[in-house]
MARVO-480302 format. One record per residue (C-alpha): y, x, z; residue number from 1. Coordinates in steps of 0.001 Angstrom, whole numbers. Example, Ala and Ser with C-alpha at 12.3 -4.5 7.8 and 13.67 -1.06 7.14 Angstrom:
BEGIN
<<-4500; 12300; 7800>; 1>;
<<-1060; 13670; 7140>; 2>;
***
This chain:
BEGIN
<<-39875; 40985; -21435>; 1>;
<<-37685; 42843; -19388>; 2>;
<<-34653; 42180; -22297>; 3>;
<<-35125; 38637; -21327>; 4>;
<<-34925; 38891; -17684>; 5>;
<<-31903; 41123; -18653>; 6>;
<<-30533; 38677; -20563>; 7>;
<<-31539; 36302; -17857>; 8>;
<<-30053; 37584; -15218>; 9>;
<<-26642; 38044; -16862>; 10>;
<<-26385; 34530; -17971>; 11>;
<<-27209; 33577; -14049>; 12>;
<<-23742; 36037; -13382>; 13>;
<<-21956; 34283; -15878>; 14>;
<<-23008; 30908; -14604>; 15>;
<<-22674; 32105; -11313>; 16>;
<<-18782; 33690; -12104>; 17>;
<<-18611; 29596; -14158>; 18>;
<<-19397; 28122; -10550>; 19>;
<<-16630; 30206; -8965>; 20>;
<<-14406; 29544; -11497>; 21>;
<<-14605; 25705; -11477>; 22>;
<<-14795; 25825; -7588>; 23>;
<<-11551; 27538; -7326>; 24>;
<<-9706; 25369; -10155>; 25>;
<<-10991; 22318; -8079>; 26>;
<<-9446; 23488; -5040>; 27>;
<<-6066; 24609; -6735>; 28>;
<<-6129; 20633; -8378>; 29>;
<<-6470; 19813; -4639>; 30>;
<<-3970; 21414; -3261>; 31>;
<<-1865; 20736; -6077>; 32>;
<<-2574; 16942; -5496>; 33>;
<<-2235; 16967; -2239>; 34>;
<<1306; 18879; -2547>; 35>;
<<2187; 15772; -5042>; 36>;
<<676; 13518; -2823>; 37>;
<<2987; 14601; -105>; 38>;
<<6550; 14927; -2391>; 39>;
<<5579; 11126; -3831>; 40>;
<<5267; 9771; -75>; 41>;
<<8005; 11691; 1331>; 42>;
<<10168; 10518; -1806>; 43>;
<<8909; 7154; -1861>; 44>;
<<8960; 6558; 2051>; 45>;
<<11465; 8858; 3623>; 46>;
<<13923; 10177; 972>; 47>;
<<16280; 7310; 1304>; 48>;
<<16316; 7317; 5290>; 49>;
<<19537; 8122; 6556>; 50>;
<<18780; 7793; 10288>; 51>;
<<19655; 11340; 11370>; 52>;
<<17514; 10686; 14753>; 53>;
<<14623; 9055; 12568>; 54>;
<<14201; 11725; 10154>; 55>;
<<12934; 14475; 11790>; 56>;
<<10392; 12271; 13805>; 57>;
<<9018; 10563; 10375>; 58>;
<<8564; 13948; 9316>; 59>;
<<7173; 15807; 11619>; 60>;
<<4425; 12212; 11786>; 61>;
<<3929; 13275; 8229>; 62>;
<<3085; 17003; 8581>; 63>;
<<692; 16441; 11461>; 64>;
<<-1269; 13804; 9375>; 65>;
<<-1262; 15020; 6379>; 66>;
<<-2942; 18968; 7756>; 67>;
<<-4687; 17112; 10272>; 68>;
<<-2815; 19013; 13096>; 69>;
<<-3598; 18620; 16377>; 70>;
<<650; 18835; 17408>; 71>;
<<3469; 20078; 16366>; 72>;
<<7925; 19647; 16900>; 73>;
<<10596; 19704; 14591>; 74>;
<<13393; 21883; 16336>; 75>;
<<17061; 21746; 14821>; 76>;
<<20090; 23957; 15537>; 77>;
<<22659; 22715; 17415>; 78>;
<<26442; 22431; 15427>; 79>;
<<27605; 26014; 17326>; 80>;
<<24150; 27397; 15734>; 81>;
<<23763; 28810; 19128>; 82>;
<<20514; 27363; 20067>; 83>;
<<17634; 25273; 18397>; 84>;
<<16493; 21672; 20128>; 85>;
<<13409; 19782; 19726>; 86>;
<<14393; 16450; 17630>; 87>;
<<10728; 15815; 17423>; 88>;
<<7286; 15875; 19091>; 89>;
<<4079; 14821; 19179>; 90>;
<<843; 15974; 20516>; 91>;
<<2099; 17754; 23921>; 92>;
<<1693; 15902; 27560>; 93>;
<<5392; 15359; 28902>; 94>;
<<4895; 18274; 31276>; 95>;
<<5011; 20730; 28168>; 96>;
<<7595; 19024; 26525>; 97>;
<<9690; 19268; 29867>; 98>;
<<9375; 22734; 29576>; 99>;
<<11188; 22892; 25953>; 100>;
<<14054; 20591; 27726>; 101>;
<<17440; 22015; 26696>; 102>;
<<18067; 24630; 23645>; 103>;
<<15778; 27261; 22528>; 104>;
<<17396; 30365; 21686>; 105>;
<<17103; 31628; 18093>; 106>;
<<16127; 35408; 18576>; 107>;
<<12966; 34425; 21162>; 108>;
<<9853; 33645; 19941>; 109>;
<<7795; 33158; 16498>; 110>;
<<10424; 30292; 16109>; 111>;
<<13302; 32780; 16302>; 112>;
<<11352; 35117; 13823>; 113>;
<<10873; 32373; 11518>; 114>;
<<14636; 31857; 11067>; 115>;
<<15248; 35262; 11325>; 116>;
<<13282; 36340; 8232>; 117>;
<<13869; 32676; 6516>; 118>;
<<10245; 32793; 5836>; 119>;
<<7098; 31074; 7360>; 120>;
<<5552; 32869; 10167>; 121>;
<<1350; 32321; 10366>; 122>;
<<-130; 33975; 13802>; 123>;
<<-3277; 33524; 16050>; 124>;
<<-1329; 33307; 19250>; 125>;
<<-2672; 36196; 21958>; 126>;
<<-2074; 36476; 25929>; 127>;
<<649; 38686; 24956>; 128>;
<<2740; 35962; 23148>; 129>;
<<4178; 34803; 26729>; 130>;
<<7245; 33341; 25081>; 131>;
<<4860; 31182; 22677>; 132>;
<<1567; 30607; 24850>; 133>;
<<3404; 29861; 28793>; 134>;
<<4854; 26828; 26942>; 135>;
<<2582; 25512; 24691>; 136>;
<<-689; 26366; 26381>; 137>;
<<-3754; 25773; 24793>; 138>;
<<-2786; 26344; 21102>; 139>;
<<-4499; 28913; 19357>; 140>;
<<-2895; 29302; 15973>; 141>;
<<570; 28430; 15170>; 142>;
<<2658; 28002; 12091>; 143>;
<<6401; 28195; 11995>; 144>;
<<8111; 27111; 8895>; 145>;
<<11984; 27559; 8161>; 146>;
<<13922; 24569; 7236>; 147>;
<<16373; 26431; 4942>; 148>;
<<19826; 24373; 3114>; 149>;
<<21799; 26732; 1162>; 150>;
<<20128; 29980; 2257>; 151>;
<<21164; 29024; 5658>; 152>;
<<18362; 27913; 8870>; 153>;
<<19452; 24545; 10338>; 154>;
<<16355; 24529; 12221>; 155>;
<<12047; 24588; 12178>; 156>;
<<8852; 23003; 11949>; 157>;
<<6248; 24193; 14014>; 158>;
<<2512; 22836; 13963>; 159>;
<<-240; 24141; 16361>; 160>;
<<-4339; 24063; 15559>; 161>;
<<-5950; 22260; 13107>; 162>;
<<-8765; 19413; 14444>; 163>;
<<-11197; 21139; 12467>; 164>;
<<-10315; 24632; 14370>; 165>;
<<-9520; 26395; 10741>; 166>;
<<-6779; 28803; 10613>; 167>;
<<-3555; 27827; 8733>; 168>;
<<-4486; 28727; 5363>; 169>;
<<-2221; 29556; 2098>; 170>;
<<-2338; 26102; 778>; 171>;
<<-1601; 24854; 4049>; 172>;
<<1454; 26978; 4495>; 173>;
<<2633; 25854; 766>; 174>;
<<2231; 22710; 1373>; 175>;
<<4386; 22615; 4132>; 176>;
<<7024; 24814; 3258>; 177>;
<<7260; 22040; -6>; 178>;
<<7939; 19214; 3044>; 179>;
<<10394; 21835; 4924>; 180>;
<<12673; 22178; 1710>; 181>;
<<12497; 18501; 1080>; 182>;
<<13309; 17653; 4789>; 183>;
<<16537; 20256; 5050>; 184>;
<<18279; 18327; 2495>; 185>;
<<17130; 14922; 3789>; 186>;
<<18591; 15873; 7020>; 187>;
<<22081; 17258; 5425>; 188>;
<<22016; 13735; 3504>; 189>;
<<22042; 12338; 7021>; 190>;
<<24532; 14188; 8737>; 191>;
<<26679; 13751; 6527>; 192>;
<<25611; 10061; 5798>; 193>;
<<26834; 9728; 9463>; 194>;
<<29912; 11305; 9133>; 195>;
<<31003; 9693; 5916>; 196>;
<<29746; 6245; 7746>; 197>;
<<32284; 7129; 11109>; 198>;
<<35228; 7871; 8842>; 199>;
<<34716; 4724; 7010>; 200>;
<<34478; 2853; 10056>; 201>;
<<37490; 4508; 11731>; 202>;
<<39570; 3923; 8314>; 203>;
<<38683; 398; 8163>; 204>;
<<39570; -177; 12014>; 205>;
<<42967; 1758; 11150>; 206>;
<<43482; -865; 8682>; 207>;
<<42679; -3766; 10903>; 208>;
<<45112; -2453; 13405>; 209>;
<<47831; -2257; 11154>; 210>;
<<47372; -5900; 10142>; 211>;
<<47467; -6627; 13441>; 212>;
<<50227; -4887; 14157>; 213>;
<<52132; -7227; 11446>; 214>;
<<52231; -9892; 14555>; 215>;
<<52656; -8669; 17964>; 216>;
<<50962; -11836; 19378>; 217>;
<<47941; -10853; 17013>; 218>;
<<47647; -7406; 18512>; 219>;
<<43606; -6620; 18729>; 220>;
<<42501; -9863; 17554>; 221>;
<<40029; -8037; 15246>; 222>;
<<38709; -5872; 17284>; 223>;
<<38033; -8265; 19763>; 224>;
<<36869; -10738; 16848>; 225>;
<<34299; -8073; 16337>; 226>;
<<33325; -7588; 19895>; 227>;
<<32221; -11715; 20133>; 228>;
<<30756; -11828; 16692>; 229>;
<<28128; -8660; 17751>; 230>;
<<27057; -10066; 21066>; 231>;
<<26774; -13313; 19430>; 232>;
<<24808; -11475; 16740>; 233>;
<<23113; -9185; 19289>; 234>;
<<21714; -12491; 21500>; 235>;
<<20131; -13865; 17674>; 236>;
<<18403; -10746; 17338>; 237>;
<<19974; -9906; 14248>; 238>;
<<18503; -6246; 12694>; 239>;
<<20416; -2946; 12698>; 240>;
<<21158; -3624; 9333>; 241>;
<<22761; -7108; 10219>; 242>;
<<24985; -6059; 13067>; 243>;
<<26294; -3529; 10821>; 244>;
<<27283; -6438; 8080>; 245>;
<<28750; -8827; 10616>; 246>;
<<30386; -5744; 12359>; 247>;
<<32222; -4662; 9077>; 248>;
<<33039; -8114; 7912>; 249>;
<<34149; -9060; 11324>; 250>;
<<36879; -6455; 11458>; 251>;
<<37793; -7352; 8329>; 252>;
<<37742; -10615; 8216>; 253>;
<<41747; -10773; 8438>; 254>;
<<42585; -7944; 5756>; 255>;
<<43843; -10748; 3410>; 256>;
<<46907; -11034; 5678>; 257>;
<<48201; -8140; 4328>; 258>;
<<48960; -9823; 1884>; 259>;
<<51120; -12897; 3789>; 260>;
<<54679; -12537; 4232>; 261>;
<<55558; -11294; 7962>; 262>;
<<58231; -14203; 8254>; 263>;
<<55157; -16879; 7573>; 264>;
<<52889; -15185; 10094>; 265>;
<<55639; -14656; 12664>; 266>;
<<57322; -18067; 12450>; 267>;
<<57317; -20144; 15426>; 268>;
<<57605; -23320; 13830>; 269>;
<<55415; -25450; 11608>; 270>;
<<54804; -24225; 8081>; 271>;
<<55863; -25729; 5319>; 272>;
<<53469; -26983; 2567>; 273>;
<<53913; -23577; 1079>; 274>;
<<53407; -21419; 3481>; 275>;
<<50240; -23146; 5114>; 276>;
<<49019; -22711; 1169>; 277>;
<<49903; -18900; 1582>; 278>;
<<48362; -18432; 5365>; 279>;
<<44947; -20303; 3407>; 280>;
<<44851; -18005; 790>; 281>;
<<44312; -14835; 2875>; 282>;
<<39987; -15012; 2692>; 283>;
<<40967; -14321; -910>; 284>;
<<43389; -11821; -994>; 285>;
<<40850; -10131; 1894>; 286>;
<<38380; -10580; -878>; 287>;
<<40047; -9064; -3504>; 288>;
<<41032; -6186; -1410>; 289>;
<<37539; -5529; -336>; 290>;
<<35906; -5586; -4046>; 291>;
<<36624; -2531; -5045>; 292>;
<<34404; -333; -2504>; 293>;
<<31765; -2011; -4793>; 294>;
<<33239; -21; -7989>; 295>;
<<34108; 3280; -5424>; 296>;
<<29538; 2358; -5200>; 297>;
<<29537; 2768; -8482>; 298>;
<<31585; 5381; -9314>; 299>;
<<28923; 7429; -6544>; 300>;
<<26257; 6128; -8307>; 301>;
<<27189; 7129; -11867>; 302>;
<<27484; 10537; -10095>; 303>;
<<24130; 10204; -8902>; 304>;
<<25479; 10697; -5082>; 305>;
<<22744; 8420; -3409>; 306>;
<<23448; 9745; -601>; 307>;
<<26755; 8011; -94>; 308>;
<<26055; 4183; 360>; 309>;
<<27629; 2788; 3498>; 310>;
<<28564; -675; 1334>; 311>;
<<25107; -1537; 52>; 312>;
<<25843; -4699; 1579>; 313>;
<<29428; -5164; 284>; 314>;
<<28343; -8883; -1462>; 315>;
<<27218; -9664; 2177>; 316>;
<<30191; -8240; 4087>; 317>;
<<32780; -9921; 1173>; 318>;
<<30799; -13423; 1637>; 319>;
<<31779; -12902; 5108>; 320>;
<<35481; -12402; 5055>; 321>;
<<35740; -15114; 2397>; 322>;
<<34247; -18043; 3915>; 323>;
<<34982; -17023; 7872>; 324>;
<<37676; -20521; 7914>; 325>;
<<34963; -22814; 6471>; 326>;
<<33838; -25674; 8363>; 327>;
<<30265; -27113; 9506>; 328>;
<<31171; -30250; 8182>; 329>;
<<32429; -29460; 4491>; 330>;
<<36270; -29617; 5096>; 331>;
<<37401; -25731; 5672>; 332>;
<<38648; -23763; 3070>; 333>;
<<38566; -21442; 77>; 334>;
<<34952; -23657; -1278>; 335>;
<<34879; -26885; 1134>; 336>;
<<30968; -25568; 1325>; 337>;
<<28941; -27288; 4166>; 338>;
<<25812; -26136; 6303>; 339>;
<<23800; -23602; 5879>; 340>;
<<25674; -22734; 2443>; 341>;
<<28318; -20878; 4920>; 342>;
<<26479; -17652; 5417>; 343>;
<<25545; -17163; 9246>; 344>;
<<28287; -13799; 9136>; 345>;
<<30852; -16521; 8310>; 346>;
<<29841; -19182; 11137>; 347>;
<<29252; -16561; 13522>; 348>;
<<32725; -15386; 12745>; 349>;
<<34190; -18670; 12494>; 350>;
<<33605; -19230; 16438>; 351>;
<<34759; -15918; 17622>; 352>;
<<38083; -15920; 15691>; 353>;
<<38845; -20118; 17330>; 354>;
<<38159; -18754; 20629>; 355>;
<<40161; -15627; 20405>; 356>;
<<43190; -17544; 18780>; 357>;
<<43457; -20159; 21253>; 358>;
<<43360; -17681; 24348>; 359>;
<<45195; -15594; 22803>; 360>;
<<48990; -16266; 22800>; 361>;
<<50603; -16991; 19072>; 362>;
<<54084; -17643; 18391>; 363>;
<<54151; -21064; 18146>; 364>;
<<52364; -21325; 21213>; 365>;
<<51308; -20237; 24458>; 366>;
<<47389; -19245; 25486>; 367>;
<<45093; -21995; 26125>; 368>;
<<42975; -21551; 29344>; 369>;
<<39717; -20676; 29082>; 370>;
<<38380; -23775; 29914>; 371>;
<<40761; -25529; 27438>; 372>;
<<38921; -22980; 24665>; 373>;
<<35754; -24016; 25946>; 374>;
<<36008; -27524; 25753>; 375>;
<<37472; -27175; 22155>; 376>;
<<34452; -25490; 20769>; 377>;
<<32237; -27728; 22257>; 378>;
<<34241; -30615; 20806>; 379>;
<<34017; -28701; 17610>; 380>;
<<30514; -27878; 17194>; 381>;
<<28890; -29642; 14308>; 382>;
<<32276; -30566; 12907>; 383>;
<<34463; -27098; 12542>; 384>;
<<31595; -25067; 13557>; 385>;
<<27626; -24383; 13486>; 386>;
<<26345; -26081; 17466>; 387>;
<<23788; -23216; 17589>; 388>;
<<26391; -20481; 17264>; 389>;
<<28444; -22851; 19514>; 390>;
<<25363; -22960; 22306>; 391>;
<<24686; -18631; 21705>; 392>;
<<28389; -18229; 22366>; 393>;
<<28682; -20626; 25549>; 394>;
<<25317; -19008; 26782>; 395>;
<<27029; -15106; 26661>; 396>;
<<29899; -16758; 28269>; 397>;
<<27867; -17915; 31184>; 398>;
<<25848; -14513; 31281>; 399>;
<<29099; -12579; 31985>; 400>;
<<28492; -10408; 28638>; 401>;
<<31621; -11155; 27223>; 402>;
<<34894; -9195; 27697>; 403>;
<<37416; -11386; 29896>; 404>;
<<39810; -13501; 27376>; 405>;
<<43116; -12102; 26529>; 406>;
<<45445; -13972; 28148>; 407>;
<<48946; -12495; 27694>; 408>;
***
């Protein structure tokens, strides 16, 4: 009898040791999951953002919820690497958050020790803490984790007190340190998304300008082109995305004239047969110079930079340069297309460029007033251009949120 109760007893151990076993393997599949749960959503959802101001507040949305955190910031260094700055918050009254107004220096706090040791820093915050606790207030434990790109700190994530008033755990601590090194290059991708994105811009304004600069009398026409066509764009509540479309295709929408001869642009006469055919040709040189950013997307792509996509809309932005001299009614030019088959980048186009050529002054002419312009769009609309782009335009006019005509 007492060999069975033995024997009993240590297969109740065993079982008992099974339990454990399977009760820790569950959790590790848990956290596991969870950790896979979080890579798939910040993949899925966030890794293709390129909104530098965006990011960090998507992510810091996403470490909150997903540890159930009752607040937390994302702070990011500034380009000197001086000082840190909060990016993102949530969870703190605006009083607190006026407090953190400005830069936080990198050697103070658990922040600063987080970047100084590159590692995540765990504490139960005491009275003692006055650099932490003054400014945060009621938070009892804190965790600061490093947001590390190429073994340098370009800035933290910090999350205070779990709803269920836990500590910050291992797992937890894993799990976001796996978001951290996700979000450092996310945010790199950005930055430099933004730069690439302002170099492209200023190269194609550069190249605007110098078409421009092939007639004097034509001097800022594009620009100013692209000034109507976004207010016009701006007062149809087109997206981000849109504006950015009818921006680039607006500025470009003359790049085909590179391709005319300066003595047919410049002459003060009429043109001959010939040369009107050359002057209606330029939507298709423009188009043929503009086609191959869509191999240069390509080439990136083959490369596997993602990262580098400013012209994900280059069959939008071409469509707009080629049909920007087509009219309502069917008769423009390169397709004779009619309606709504000229995309709305071309017809918003279309009315910006007649009103800056006729007040502007040409060479085989003078400026029109701009009453004389006025009256010729409205004459126009429904024949040479679309009457609701007509009607936005004349509407900004009236609203004073147009620059004054160019006159000269």
């Amino acid at each position: 009898m007492p060999y069975i109760q033995k024997r009993r007893g240590k297969k109740m151990d065993e079982i008992t040791k099974l339990n454990q076993d399977i009760e820790n393997l569950t959790q590790e599949i848990s956290h596991a999951y969870e950790e896979l749960t979080l890579i798939y959503d910040i993949s899925s959802r966030i890794g293709s953002m390129l909104d530098v101001d965006r990011l960090p507040i998507e992510v810091i949305n996403k470490a909150i919820n997903t540890l159930a955190v009752k607040c937390g910031f994302l702070l990011l260094f500034n380009e000197q690497r001086s000082g840190m700055s909060i990016k993102a918050a949530r969870g703190f009254s605006p009083e607190i958050l006026d407090k953190f107004k400005g830069e936080y220096l990198p050697d103070n706090g658990l922040a600063g020790e987080c970047v100084r040791k590159k590692k995540p820093v765990v504490r139960e915050i005491k009275c003692e803490d006055t650099d932490i606790s003054e400014t945060i207030l009621d938070i009892k434990n804190i965790m600061c984790v490093p947001l590390i790109y190429k073994d340098e700190p370009i800035g933290v994530i910090v999350l205070g007190d779990k709803v269920s008033g836990e500590p910050f755990y291992t797992p937890d601590t894993k799990l976001v340190f796996t978001l951290a090194a996700m979000t450092s290059t996310m945010i790199q991708n950005a930055k430099l998304y933004s730069q690439l994105q302002n170099m492209f811009l200023a190269a194609v304004s550069s190249l605007s300008s110098a078409i421009d600069e092939k007639d004097n009398y034509t001097l800022g026409h594009s620009n100013r082109v692209t000034t109507y066509a976004v207010e016009i764009g701006k007062k149809m509540n087109l997206s981000e995305e849109q504006l950015g479309i009818l921006q680039l295709a607006a500025i470009l929408h003359d790049v085909g004239k590179i391709g005319v001869p300066e003595e047919v642009l410049k002459k003060p006469g009429k043109l001959t047969d010939e040369e009107w055919k050359s002057i209606k040709q330029h939507p298709d040189k423009g188009v043929h110079i503009v086609e191959p950013m869509v191999e240069t997307e390509k080439t990136m792509a083959i490369f596997d930079i993602h990262l580098i996509n400013p012209m994900e809309h280059i069959g939008e932005i071409i469509s707009g340069i080629k049909h920007h001299h087509e009219r309502f009614d069917g008769y423009g030019y390169p397709d004779g297309i009619n309606h709504m088959e000229i995309p709305l980048v071309s017809r918003i186009i279309a009315v910006a460029d007649a009103y800056d050529a006729m007040t502007s002054k040409r060479s085989y002419r003078d400026a029109l007033p701009e009453s004389v312009a006025i009256e010729e769009l409205k004459k126009n609309a429904g024949a040479q251009h679309d009457p609701k782009i007509v009607d936005i335009f004349l509407q900004l006019r009236q609203e004073h949120r147009l620059p004054v005509c160019n006159q000269s």
